[in-house]
C-alpha positions as CSV (number, residue, x, y, z in Angstrom):
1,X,0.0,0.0,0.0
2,X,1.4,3.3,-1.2
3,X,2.0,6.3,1.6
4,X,0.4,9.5,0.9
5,X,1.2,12.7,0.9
6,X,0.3,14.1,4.2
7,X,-0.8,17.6,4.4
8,X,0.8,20.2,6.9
9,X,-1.3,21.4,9.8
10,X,-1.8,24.9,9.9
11,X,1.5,26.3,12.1
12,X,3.3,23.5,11.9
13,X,5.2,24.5,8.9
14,X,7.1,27.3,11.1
15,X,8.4,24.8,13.7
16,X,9.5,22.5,11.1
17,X,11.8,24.6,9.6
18,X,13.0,25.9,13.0
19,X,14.1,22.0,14.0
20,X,15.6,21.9,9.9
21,X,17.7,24.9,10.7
22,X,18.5,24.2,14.4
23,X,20.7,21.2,12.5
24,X,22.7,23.6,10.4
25,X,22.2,25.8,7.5
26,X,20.7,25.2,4.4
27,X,19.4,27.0,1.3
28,X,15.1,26.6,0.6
29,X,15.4,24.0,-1.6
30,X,18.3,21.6,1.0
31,X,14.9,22.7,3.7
32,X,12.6,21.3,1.7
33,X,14.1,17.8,0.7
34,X,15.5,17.5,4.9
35,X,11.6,17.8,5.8
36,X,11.1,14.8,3.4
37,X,13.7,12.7,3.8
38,X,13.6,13.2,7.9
39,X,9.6,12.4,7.5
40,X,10.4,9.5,5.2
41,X,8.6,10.7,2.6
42,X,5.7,11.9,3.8
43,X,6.0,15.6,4.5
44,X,6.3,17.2,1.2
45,X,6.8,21.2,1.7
46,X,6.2,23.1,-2.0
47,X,7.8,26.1,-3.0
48,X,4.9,28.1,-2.5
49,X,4.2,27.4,1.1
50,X,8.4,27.5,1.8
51,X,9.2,30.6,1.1
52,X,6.7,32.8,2.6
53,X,7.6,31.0,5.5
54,X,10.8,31.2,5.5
55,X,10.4,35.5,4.7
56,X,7.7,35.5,7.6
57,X,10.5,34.0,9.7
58,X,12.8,36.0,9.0
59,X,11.0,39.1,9.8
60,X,10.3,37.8,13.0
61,X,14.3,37.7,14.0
62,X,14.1,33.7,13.9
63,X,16.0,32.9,11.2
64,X,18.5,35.1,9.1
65,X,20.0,34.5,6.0
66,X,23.2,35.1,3.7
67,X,23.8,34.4,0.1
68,X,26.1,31.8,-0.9
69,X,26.8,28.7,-3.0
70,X,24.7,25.9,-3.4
71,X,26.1,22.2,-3.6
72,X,24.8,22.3,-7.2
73,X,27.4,25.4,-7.7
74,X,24.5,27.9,-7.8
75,X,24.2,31.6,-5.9
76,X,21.4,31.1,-3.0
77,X,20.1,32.1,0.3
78,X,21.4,30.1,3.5
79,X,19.6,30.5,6.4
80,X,20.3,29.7,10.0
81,X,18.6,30.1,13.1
82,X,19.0,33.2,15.5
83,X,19.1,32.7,19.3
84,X,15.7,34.1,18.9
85,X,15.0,30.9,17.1
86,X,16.3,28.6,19.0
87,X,14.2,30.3,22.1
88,X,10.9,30.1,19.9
89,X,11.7,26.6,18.5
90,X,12.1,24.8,22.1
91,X,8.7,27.0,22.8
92,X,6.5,25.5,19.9
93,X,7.9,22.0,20.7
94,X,6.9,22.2,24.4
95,X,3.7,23.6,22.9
96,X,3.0,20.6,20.2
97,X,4.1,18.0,22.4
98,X,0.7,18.6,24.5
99,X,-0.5,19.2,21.4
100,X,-0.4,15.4,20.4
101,X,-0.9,14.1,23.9
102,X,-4.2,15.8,23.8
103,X,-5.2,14.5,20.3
104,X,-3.8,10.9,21.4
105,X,-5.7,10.9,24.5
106,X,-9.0,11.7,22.2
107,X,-8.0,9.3,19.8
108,X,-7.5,6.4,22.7
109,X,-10.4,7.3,24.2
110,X,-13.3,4.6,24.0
111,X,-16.5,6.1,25.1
């Protein structure tokens, strides 16, 4: 039986990047393909969704970026996590770990 694609939940986006960056710096496209392959498979982020994030956290002080070159030889943006990000990323985990207890404990419930 084939895996599916599985959609992001609203906000969750954001923290995934965060936990990408928080394991060195990449360019969008080296973000995109880590969320896959550390989902196996399963978490597909598209260009359109990526980048607005990635500006959105940049403008919050989470991330930052400078221009260099790609493995495939080509000029692009690296970004990295600020201490700012590192704060907001342990923050959002604490928050989506009760997240999925929550949803588990619905989910397990039998009456």
């Amino acid at each position: 039986m084939a895996r599916s694609k599985a959609d992001l939940l609203q906000g969750t986006l954001d923290m995934l990047i965060l936990k990408t960056l928080a394991l060195g710096k990449l360019h969008g496209w080296g973000i995109s393909k880590r969320i896959r392959e550390m989902s196996r498979d399963v978490l597909e982020v598209n260009q359109g969704s990526l980048y607005p994030a990635l500006y959105r956290l940049e403008d919050r002080g989470l991330i930052e970026a400078e221009w260099g070159i790609s493995p495939e030889g080509r000029r692009a943006k690296f970004y990295s996590l600020t201490g700012s990000g590192k704060k907001a990323l342990r923050e959002e985990r604490r928050s989506w770990e009760l997240f999925s207890e929550a949803v588990q404990l619905i989910l397990q419930t039998t009456q």
